[in-house]
C-alpha positions in Angstrom: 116.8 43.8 76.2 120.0 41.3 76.8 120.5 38.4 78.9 120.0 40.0 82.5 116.3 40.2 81.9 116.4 36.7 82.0 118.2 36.9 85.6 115.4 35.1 87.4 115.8 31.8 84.9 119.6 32.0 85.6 118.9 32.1 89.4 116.2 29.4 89.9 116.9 26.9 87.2 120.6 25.2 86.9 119.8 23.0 88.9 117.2 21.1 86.5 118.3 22.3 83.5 121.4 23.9 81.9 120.3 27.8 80.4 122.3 29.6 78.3 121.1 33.4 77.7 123.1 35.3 74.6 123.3 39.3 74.2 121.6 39.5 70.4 123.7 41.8 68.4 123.3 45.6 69.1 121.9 44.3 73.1 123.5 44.0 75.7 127.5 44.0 75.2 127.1 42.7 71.7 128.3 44.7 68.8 125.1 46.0 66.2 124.9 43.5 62.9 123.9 44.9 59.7 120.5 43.5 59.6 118.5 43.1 62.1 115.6 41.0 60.8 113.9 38.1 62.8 116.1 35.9 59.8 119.0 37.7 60.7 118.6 37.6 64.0 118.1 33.9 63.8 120.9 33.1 62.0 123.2 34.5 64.5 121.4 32.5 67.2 122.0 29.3 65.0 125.6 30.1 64.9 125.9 30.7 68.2 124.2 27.1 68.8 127.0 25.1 66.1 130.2 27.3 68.1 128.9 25.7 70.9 128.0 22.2 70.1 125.3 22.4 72.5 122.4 21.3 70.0 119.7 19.8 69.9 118.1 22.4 72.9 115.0 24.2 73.8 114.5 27.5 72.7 113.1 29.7 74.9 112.3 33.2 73.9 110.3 36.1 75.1 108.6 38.3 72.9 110.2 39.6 69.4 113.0 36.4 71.1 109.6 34.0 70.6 109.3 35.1 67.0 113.1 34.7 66.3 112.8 31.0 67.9 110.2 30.1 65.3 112.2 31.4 62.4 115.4 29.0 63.8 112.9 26.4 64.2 112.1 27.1 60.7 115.1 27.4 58.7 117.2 24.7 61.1 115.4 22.2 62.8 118.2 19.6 63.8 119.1 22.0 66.4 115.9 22.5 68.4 114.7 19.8 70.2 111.5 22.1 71.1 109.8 26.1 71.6 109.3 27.9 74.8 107.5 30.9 73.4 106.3 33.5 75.4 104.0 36.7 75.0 104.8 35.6 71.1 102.9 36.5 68.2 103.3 35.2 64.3 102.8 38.6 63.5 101.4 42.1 65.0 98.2 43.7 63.8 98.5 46.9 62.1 97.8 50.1 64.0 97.8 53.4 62.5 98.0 55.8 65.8 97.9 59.4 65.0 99.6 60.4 68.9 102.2 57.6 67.9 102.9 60.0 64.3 102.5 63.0 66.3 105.5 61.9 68.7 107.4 61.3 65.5 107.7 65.1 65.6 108.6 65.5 69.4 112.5 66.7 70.5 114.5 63.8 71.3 114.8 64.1 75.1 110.8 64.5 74.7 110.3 61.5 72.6 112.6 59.7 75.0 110.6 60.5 78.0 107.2 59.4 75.9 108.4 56.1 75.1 109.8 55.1 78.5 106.4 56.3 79.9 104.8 54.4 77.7 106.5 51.2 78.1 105.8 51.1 81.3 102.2 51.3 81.1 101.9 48.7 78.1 104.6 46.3 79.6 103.3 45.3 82.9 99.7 44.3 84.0 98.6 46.6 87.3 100.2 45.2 90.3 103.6 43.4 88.6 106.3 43.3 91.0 108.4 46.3 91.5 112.0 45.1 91.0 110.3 43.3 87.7 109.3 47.2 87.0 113.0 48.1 87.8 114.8 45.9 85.7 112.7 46.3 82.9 113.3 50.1 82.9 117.1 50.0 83.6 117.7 47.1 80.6 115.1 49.6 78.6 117.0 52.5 79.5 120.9 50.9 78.5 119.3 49.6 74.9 120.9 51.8 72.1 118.4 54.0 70.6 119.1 52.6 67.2 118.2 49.1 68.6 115.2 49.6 70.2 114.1 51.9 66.7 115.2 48.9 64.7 113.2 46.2 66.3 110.5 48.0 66.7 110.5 48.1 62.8 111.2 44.0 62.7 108.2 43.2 65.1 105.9 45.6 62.7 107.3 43.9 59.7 107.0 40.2 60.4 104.6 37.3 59.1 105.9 33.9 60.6 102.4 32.5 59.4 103.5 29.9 57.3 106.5 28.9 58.8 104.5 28.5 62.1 102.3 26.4 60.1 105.3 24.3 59.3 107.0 23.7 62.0 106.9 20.1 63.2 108.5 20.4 67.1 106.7 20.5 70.7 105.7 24.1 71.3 104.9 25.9 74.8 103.3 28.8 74.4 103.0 31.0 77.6 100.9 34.5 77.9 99.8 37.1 80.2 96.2 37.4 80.8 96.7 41.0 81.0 99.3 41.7 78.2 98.3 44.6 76.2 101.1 43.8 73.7 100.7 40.7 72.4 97.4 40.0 73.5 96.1 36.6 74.9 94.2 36.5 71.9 97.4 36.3 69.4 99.0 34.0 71.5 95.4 31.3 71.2 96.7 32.0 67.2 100.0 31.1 67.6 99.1 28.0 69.5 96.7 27.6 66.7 99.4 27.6 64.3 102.0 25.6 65.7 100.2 21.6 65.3 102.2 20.0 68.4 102.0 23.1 70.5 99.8 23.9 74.0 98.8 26.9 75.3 99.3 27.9 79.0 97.5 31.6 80.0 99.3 33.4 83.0 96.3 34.8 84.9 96.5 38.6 86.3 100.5 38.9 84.4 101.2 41.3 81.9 103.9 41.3 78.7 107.0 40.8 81.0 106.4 37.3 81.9 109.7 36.0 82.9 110.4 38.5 85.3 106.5 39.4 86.5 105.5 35.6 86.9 109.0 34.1 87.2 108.1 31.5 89.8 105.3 30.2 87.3 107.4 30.5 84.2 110.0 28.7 85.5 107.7 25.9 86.5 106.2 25.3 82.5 109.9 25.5 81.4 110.6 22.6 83.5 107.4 20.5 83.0 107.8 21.2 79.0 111.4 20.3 79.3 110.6 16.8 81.7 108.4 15.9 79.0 110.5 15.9 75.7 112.5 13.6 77.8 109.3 10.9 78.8 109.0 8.2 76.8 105.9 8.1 74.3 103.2 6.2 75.5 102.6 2.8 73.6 100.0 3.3 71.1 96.6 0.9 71.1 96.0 0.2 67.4 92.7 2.1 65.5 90.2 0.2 64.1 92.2 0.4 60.4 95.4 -1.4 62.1 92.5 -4.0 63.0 91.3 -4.4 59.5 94.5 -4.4 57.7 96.1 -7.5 60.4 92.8 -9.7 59.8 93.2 -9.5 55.9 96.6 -10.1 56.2 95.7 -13.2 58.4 93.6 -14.1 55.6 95.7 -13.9 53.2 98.3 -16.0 54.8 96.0 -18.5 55.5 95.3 -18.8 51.6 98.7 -18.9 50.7 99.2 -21.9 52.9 96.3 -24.2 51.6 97.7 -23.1 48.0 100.9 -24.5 49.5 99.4 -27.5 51.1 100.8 -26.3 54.3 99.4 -27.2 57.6 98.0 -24.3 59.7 99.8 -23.0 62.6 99.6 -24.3 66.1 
């Protein structure tokens, strides 16, 4: 999809934060890119960061967007200050559906009218709201075939395991409760993988978060954002910090009857 679907961010939130949304190459009114890997993908968002000069930020990305924000995390860290990632994954589980190879072999208008179908049944828990429905469908509708096919292909081929493993920056990871794409279940791993990360489940929403529970969603971004900015608590020394000061006392104290010294007031 391209920066509209995140309209409901850009209406509710300049007023505590500053959002910029960015077409990805081949969405929205962006030209196509040879590759389209999360890497690649990433490294046009990192680019897009340094024209800018807008860096250190919060990424914030839905989605395949989530798994792109990792790999930037990843492979340039001075320019995110921390992860909004939501209905993420590290990676997708493999599926082999026969209907899925049979539709292979549909006419395209037929295999058109499949998909769209489809998407609207996996993409929104029963109940979402119906201009989220809309929006969905018409961003949907104005992808290029040739981008949707190729990024369906990227989010079947990634494993962000290990650099999820490595990544040393706050984390917020939102999900649906009902998401049938990335399933609570893969976003409890993805919280599991990322060490300073917390997990937030979105009760009754489905895959389309930002626009299905945009009132909510807006809310964590703005918590998680208040609270890279609060300073860190003072820390009460452990029982080792303890140890080590009383020997170093000690040791002091030794040095100063070697010395002759008188002890300290």
């Amino acid at each position: 999809m391209s920066a509209r679907s995140w309209m409901k961010q850009l209406q509710s939130l300049p007023g505590a934060v500053r959002l910029i949304a960015l077409d990805l190459p081949g969405h929205g009114e962006s030209d196509p890119a040879p590759g389209a890997s999360v890497e690649d993908y990433a490294a046009v968002v990192a680019d897009f960061l340094i024209a800018l000069d807008c860096g250190p930020v919060v990424v914030v990305g839905h989605s395949l967007g989530g798994s792109i924000a990792i790999a930037l995390a990843a492979r340039r860290p001075a320019l995110v200050q921390g992860l909004v990632l939501i209905a993420s994954c590290v990676t997708l589980p493999l599926v082999d559906s026969v209907g899925e190879r049979l539709v292979a072999y549909l006419p395209g208008p037929l295999r058109r009218l499949f998909f769209f179908s489809m998407a609207k049944k996996v993409l929104f828990a029963p109940g979402a709201p119906a201009d989220a429905i809309a929006i969905t469908m018409q961003e949907l509708r104005a992808c290029r075939p040739e981008t949707i096919a190729a990024d369906v292909r990227t989010a079947r081929a990634m494993d962000l395991t290990e650099q999820a493993a490595a990544l040393d920056v706050p984390a917020l990871v939102l999900a649906g409760s009902r998401d049938r794409l990335t399933t609570p279940a893969l976003a409890e791993r993805l919280s599991a993988s990322i060490r300073r990360s917390r997990l937030r489940i979105v009760d009754g929403a489905g895959h389309m978060l930002p626009l299905e529970a945009a009132e909510r969603v807006n809310r964590e971004i703005v918590t998680f954002v208040e609270s890279l900015a609060a300073p860190l608590p003072a820390s009460k020394p452990d029982a080792r910090d303890r140890s080590l000061s009383r020997l170093l006392d000690r040791l002091a104290g030794f040095a100063r009857r070697l010395r002759g010294a008188p002890p300290p007031p």
